[in-house]
One Martini backbone bead per residue (centre of mass of N, CA, C, O) as a GRO file, in nm:
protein
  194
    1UNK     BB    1   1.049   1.716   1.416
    2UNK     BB    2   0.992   1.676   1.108
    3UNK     BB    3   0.756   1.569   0.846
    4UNK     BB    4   0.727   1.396   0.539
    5UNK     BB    5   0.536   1.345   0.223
    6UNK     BB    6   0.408   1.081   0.045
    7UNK     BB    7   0.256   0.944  -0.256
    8UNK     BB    8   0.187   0.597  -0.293
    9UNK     BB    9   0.141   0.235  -0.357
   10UNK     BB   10   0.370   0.116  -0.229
   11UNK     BB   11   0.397  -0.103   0.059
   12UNK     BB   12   0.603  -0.112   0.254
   13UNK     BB   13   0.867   0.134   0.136
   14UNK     BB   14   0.985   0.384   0.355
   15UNK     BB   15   1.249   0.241   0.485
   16UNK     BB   16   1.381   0.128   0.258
   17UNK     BB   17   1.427   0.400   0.089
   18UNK     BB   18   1.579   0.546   0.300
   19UNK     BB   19   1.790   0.316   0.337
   20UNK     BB   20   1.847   0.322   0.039
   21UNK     BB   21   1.977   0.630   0.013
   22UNK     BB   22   2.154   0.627   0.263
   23UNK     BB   23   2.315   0.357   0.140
   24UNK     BB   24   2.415   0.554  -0.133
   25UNK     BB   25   2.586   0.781   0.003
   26UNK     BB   26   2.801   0.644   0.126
   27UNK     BB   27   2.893   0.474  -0.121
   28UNK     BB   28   2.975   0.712  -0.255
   29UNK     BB   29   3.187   0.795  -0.047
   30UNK     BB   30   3.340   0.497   0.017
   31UNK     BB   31   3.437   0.411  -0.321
   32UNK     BB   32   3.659   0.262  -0.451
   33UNK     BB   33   3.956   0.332  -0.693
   34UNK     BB   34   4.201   0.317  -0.877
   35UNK     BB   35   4.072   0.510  -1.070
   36UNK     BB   36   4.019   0.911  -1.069
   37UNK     BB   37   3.841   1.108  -1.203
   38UNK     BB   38   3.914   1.448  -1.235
   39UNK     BB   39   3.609   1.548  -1.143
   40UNK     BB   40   3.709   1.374  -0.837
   41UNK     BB   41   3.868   1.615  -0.654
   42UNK     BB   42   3.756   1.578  -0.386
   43UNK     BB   43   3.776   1.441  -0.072
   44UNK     BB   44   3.671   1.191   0.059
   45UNK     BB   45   3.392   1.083   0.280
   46UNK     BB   46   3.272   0.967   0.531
   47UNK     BB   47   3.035   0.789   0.662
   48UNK     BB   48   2.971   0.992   0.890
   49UNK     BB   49   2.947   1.218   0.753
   50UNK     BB   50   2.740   1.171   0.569
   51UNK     BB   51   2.539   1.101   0.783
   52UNK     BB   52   2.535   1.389   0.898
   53UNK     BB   53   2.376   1.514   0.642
   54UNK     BB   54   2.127   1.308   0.642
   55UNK     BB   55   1.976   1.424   0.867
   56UNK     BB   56   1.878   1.681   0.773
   57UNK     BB   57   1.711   1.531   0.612
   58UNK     BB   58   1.383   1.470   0.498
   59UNK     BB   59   1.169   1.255   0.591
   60UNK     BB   60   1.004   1.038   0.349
   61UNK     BB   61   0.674   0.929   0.346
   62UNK     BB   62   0.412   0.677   0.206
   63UNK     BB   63   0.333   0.569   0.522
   64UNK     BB   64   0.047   0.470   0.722
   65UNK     BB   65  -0.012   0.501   1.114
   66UNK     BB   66  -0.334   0.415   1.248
   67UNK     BB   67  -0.567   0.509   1.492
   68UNK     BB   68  -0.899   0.387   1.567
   69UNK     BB   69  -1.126   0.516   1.819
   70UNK     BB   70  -1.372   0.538   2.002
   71UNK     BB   71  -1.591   0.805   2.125
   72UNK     BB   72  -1.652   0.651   2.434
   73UNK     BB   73  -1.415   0.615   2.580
   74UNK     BB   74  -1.212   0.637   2.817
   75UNK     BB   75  -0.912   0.690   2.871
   76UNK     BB   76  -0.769   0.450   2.976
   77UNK     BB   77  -0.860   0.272   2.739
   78UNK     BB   78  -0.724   0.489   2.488
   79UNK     BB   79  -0.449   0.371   2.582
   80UNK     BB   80  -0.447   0.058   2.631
   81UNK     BB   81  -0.528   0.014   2.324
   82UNK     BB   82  -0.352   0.135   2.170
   83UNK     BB   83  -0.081  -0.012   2.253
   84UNK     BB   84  -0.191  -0.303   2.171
   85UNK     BB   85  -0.216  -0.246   1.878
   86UNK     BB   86   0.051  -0.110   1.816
   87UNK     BB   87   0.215  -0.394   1.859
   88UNK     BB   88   0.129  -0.563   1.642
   89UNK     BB   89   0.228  -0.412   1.383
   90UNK     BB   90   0.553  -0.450   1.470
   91UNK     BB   91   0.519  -0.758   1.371
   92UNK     BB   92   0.368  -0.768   1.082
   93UNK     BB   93   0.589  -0.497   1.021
   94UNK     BB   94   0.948  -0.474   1.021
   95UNK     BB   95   0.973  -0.184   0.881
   96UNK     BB   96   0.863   0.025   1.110
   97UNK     BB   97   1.119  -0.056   1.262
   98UNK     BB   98   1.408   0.080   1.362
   99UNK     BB   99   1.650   0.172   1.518
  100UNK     BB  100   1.835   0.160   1.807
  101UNK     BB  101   1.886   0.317   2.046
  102UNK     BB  102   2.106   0.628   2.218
  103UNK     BB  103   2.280   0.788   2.467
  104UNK     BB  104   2.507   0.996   2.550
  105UNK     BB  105   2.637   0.689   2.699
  106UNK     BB  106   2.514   0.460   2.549
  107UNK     BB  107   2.248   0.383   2.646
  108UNK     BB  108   2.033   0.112   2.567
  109UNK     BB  109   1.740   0.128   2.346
  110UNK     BB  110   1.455   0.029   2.187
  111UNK     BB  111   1.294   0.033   1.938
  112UNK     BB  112   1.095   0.239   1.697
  113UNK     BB  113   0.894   0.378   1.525
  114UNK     BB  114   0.990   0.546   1.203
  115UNK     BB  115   0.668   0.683   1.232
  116UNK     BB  116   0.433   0.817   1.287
  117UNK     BB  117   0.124   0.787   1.528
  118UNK     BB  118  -0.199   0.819   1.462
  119UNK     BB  119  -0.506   0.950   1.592
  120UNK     BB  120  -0.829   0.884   1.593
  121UNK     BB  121  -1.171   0.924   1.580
  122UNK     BB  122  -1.518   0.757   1.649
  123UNK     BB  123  -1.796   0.634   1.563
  124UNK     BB  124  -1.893   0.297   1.543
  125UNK     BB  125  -1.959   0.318   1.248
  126UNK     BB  126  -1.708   0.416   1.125
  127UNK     BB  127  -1.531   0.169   1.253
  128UNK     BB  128  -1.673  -0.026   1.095
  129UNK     BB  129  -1.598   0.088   0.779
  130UNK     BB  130  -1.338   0.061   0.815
  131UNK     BB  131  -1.283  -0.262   0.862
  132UNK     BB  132  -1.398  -0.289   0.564
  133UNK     BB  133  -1.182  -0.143   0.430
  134UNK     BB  134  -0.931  -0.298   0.515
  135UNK     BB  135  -1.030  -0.594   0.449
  136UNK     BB  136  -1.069  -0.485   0.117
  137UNK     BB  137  -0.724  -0.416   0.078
  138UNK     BB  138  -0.530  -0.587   0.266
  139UNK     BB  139  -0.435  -0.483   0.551
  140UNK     BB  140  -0.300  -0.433   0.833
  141UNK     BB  141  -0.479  -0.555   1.124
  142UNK     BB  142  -0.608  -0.436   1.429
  143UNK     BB  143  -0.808  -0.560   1.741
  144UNK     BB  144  -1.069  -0.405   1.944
  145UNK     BB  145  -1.263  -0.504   2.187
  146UNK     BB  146  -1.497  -0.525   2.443
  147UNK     BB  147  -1.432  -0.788   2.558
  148UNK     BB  148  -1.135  -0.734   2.638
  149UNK     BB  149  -1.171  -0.577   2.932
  150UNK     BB  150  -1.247  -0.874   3.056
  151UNK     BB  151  -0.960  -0.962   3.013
  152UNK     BB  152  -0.610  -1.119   3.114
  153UNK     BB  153  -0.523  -1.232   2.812
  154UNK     BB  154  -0.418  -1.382   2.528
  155UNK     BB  155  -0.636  -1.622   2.533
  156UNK     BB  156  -0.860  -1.476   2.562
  157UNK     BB  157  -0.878  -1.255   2.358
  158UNK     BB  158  -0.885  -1.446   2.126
  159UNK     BB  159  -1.127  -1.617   2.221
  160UNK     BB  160  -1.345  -1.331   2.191
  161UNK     BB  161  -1.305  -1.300   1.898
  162UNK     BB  162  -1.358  -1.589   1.776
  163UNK     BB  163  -1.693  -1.616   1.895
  164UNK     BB  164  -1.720  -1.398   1.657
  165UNK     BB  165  -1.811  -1.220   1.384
  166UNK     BB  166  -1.709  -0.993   1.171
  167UNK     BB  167  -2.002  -0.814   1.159
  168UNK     BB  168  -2.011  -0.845   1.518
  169UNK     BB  169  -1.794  -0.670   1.634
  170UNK     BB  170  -1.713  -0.481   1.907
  171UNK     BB  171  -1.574  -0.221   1.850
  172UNK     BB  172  -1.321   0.017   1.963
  173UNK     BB  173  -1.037  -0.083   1.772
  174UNK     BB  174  -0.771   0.041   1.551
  175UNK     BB  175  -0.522  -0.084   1.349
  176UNK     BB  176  -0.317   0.039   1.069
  177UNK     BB  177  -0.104  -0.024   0.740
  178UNK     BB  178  -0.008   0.212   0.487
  179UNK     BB  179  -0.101   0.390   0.209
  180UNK     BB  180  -0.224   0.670   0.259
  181UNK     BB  181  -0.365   0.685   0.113
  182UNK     BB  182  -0.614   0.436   0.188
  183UNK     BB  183  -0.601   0.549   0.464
  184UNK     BB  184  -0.776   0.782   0.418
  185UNK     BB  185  -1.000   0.592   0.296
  186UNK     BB  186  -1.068   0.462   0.578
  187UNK     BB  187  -1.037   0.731   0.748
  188UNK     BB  188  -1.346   0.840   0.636
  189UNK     BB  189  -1.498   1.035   0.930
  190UNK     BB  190  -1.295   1.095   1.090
  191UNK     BB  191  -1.077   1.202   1.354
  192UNK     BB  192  -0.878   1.387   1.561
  193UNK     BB  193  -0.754   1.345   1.811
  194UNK     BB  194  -0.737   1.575   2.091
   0.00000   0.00000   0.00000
C-alpha cells in the first residue's frame, strides 16, 4: 500500500478528512432527489460502488505518529518499548484508530492505527531535547524510562515516573502524535532506525 501525505498545522484531523471525503462520495452517490436534473442523466451508484472506487484513491495523512528509542537499547528493549508507547497514543488520540479488521471468512479482527507507526532513533541527548520540543508544543506524548524495565505493572511504572522530576527523566523512548512539520521539527537530530 502507498502513503501519500500533505502538510497541515491543524492536529489530528487526517482520518476525520479522510472519512469525511469518503462519506462525502457516497452521500453523493446515494442522495436521492424527487426531481433529477437533465445533466445527471447517468446512473446512480450504490454505496458499495462508490467504496470501492475510493479505496484505490492515496490516503492524504497531514498526520505523524513517530517512535523515538535511545540508540543504545538492546532489540528486546526496542520492541518493548515501542509497544508500550504506542499503546499510549491509542488510548489518548482515538481518531488514530481505524475502523477493524476482517478476513475473508468474516473472522474479526481489532482495529489498528490508520497510518504508519515511523520508528527513528538518536543518542541520550537528542531524546531529551526532543521530549523538551514536545512538552512545548503541547503535543501528545507516552514516555518509557529506564526505571520502567525494572517494575513488572502499570502501577509501579507510574509510580517510577512520578518519583523524578521532568528534567531528570532518564528516558529510554518517546512516541508522539501530531501535525508532520511539527514532527519533524521534534525529531530533528534523529534518525530512522534501521
Amino acid at each position: 500500500m502507498k502513503w501519500a501525505w500533505k502538510t497541515s498545522t491543524t492536529p489530528a484531523t487526517a482520518g476525520r478528512q479522510a472519512e469525511g471525503c469518503c462519506r462525502a462520495a457516497v452521500m453523493q452517490g446515494t442522495h436521492k432527489t424527487t426531481r433529477r436534473p437533465a445533466r445527471q442523466s447517468r446512473p446512480m451508484t450504490s454505496e458499495h460502488e462508490n467504496a470501492n472506487t475510493h479505496e484505490n484513491t492515496p490516503v492524504r495523512l497531514d498526520t505523524k505518529i513517530a517512535v523515538l528509542l535511545r540508540e543504545d537499547l538492546e532489540p528486546w528493549q526496542r520492541l518493548n518499548v515501542t509497544a508500550f508507547l504506542v499503546s499510549g497514543l491509542g488510548t489518548a488520540v482515538p481518531e488514530v484508530i481505524g475502523e477493524p479488521y476482517e478476513d475473508g471468512d468474516g473472522t474479526a479482527y481489532l482495529p489498528m492505527f490508520r497510518q504508519p507507526v515511523l520508528v527513528f532513533e538518536a543518542a541520550k541527548e537528542t531524546l531529551s531535547t526532543a521530549h523538551g520540543r514536545a512538552l512545548s508544543r503541547a503535543l501528545p506524548i507516552a514516555v518509557f524510562t529506564s526505571d520502567l524495565f525494572a517494575t513488572g505493572n502499570d502501577r509501579d511504572n507510574r509510580a517510577a515516573v512520578r518519583a523524578v522530576g521532568r528534567d531528570h527523566l532518564d528516558l529510554v523512548g518517546l512516541a508522539v502524535h501530531g501535525p508532520r512539520n511539527a514532527v519533524d521539527k521534534i525529531l530533528k537530530g534523529a534518525r530512522m532506525h534501521p
